[in-house]
C-alpha positions, 0 to 999 in steps of 0.5 A: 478478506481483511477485517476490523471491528469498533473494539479493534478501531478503538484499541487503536485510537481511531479519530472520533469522526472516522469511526461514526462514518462507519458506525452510521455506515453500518445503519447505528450504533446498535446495527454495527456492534452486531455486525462484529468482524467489518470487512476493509471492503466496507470501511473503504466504501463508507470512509474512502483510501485514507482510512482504509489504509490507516485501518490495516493496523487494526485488523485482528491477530489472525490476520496479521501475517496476511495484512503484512503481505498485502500491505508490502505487495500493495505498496509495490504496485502503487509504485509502479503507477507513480512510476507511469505517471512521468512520461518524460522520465517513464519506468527505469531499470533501477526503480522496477529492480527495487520493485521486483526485489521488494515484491520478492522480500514480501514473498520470503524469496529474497533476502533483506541482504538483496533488499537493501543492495537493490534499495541502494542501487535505486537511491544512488540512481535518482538521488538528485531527481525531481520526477516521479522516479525519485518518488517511487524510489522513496515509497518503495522504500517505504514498501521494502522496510522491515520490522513495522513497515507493512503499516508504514508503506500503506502511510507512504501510499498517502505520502507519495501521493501527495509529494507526486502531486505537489512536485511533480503530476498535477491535479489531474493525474493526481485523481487518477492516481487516487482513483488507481490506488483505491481500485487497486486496494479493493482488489486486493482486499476481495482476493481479486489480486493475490499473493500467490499471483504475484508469486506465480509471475515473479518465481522464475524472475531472475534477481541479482 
């Protein structure tokens, strides 16, 4: 389970409004101070996905090193929803190989050497491409960056969304990828889904 807590909101420039959600949340000003640690369970539910995900940069030191993973392998799930999103297009060879490299780079089973060939092979594929592919491509960049980009895949989460409903999905399944990625966060967030699941699944997968 990750946390935050309002010193932590505060160290990090949380926007006024989203920060007295949680506060009223939490029953006052006085009730949340005591609450200490806030579980992301509870931002979640009190402010919704947005400002979960904008909540991962402020999680406590401890709780960096899972965020990070959590955050990469959250992303790449997300991907593969934007990937089932286009019917006429559907999951192709090149995106679901940057997933299962990204996924595998997350865990320290691949190298940034295999990320980065994986990364190219995908974006030479769908280059000129409007359909959902070319959005999964594009996030799951986002997913398989290094240095900050645990915390820029969770934003490109929110991006992909967005550019997946303007040009691409429509409404409708606009919400119902919001609702899947909400779903999939709060799973990942009470260890429904875990890391080691995923490295379970994907040790004897074969990668280039």
């Amino acid at each position: 389970m990750l946390h935050t807590s309002l010193t932590l909101l505060k160290q990090h420039g949380a926007c006024t409004s989203g920060y007295r959600k949680v506060i009223k949340y939490l029953g006052g000003a006085k009730a949340a101070h005591a609450y200490g640690l806030i579980p992301l369970t509870v931002v979640l539910d009190s402010n919704g996905l947005t400002d979960a995900l904008w909540c991962l940069r402020a999680v406590p030191p401890e709780e960096e090193a899972e965020r990070d993973v959590l955050a990469r392998l959250y992303s790449c799930d997300c991907v593969e929803a934007i990937l089932n999103l286009d019917a006429a297009v559907g999951p192709d060879g090149k995106s679901e190989q940057l997933i299962l490299v990204a996924r595998r780079f997350a865990l320290g089973l691949a190298t940034r050497r295999k990320l980065n060939a994986a990364r190219a092979a995908c974006a030479a594929a769908h280059a000129t491409s409007g359909s959902a592919v070319n959005v999964a491509y594009a996030y799951a960049t986002y997913a398989s960056r290094t240095s900050n980009s645990p915390l820029a895949s969770t934003w490109g989460a929110t991006w992909a969304t967005n550019w997946a409903t303007t040009y691409v999905v429509g409404q409708t399944a606009y919400s119902m990828l919001r609702k899947q990625y909400e779903t999939c966060l709060r799973e990942w967030l009470e260890g429904i889904r875990t890391a080691a699941q995923v490295r379970d699944r994907i040790t004897n997968t074969l990668c280039p």
